[in-house]
C-alpha positions in Angstrom: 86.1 56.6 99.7 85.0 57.0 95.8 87.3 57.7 93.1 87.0 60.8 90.5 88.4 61.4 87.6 88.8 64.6 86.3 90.5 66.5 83.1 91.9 69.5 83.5 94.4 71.9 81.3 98.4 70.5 82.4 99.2 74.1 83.9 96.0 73.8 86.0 97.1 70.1 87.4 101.0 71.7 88.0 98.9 74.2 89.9 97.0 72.1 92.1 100.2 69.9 92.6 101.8 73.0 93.8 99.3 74.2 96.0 98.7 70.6 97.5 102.7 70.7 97.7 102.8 74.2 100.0 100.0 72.9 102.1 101.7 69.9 102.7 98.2 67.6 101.7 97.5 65.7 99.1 95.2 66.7 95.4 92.6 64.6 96.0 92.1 66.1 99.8 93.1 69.9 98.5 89.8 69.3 96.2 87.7 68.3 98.9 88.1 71.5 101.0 87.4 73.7 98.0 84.7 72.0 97.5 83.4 72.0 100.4 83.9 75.6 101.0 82.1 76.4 98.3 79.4 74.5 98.4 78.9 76.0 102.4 79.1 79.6 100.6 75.3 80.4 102.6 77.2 80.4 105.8 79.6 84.1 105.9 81.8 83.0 108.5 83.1 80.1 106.8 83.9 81.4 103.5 85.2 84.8 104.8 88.3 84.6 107.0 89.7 87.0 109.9 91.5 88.9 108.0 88.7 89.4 104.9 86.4 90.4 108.0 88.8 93.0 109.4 89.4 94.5 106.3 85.7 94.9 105.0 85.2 98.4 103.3 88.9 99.4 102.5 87.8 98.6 98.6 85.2 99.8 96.5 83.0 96.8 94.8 82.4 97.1 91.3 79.0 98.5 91.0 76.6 95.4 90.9 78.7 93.4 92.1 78.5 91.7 95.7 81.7 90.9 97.6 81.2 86.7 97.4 81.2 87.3 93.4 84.6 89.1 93.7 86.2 86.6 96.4 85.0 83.7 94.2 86.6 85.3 90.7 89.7 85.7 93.2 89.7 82.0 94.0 88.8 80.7 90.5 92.1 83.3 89.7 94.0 81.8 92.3 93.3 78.1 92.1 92.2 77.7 88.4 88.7 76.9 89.7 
C-alpha cells in the first residue's frame, strides 16, 4: 500500500480521528471509503442509502440545485470534506 500525506486544519484531523474512532477503523482506511464513494458518485445506489431512498420528496431542493449537490455539501458539512 502507498503512503499519503496530507495537511489539514487540527479541528478537521480531531474530526476524522473521531469519526474513524465511532466507526471503530482506522484514518487512513475512513479516507479510503470516502473516497471511494465519491469518486463512484455515477452509480445512485451506491451513494444514496435505504433510508435517503425512502425518504426522497419529503424536502424541497433549492431551485437549481440537484439532490447529489445537496448530499455532497452535507458530507463536506459533516466530514470536513
Amino acid at each position: 500500500m502507498a503512503k499519503l500525506t496530507l495537511n489539514a486544519d487540527w479541528e478537521v484531523i480531531e474530526k476524522a480521528k473521531r469519526v474513524a474512532a465511532e466507526r471503530q477503523t482506522s484514518v487512513s482506511a475512513l479516507f479510503s471509503r470516502i473516497i471511494r464513494a465519491l469518486a463512484d458518485g455515477r452509480d445512485k445506489d451506491r451513494t444514496v442509502g435505504r433510508l435517503a431512498r425512502r425518504a426522497s420528496g419529503v424536502i424541497s431542493l433549492p431551485k437549481g440545485r440537484s439532490y447529489k449537490d445537496v448530499l455532497g455539501d452535507a458530507l463536506r458539512d459533516k466530514y470536513g470534506l
